[in-house]
N, C-alpha and C positions, 0 to 999 in steps of 0.2 A: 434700809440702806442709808448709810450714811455719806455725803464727798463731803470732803475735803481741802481748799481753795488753796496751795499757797504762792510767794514770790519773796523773792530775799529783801523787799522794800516795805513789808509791812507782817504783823501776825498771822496766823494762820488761821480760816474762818472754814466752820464745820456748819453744814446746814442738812436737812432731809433728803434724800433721794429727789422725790417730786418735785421740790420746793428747786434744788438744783440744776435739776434739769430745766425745768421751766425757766431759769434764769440765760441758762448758758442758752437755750434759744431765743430768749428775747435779744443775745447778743451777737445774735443772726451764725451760731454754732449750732453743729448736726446734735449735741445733747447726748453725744458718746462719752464714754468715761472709763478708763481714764482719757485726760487730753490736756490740752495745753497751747494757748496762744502766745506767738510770739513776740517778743518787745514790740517791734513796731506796729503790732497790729492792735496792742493794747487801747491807744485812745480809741480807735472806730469803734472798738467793742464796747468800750466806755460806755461812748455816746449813741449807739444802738440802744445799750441798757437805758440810759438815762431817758431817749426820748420813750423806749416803750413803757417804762415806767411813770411818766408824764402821761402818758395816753390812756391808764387806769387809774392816776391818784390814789384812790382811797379802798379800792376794790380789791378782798381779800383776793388772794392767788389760788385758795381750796377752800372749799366750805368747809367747817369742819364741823363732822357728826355729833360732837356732844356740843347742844344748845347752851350750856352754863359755861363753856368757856368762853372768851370774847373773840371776835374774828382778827387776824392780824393782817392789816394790810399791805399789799406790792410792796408800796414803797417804803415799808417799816422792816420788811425782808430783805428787801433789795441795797440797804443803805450801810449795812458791813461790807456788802462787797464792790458796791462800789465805793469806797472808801479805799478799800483794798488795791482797786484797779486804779485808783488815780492817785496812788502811793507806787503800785509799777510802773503807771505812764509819765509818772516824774523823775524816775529815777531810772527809767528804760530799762527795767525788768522782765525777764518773762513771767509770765500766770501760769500755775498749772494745776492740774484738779483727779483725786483718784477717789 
């Protein structure tokens, strides 16, 4: 499965199911899909994401099963979308995700 992030203040950012989900609840969201946070609740979410991704650094999000690829970090996943979200909390957009 794939979502889909988007808001009229920035590109639209496609990421894994898992990888998604586990996002939108670091940004304290039940990780239902479709959904969508509204303008002003954009920065809290922001900043949900931002400290829980401070609180892994460097620590992949899922191991992944083949050895030869390299591991990709939280915060290397996490850094389109919040780009994204602090592109709608400047511009008071809403986010929304299917």
């Amino acid at each position: 499965m794939l979502v889909t992030f988007t808001t009229k203040a920035y590109a639209d950012i496609t990421m894994f199911g898992d990888v998604a989900i586990a996002m939108l609840k670091m940004m304290g969201h039940s990780g239902t899909v479709p959904g969508a946070i509204r303008a002003e609740d954009v920065p809290a979410a922001l900043d949900r994401l931002t400290a829980a991704v401070n609180a892994v650094a460097s620590t992949p999000l899922h191991a992944d099963k083949d050895e030869d690829e390299p591991a990709v970090s939280t915060s290397h996943r996490a850094l389109p979308l919040m780009d994204l979200l602090a592109a709608a909390a400047k511009d008071g957009c809403n986010v929304m995700w299917k």
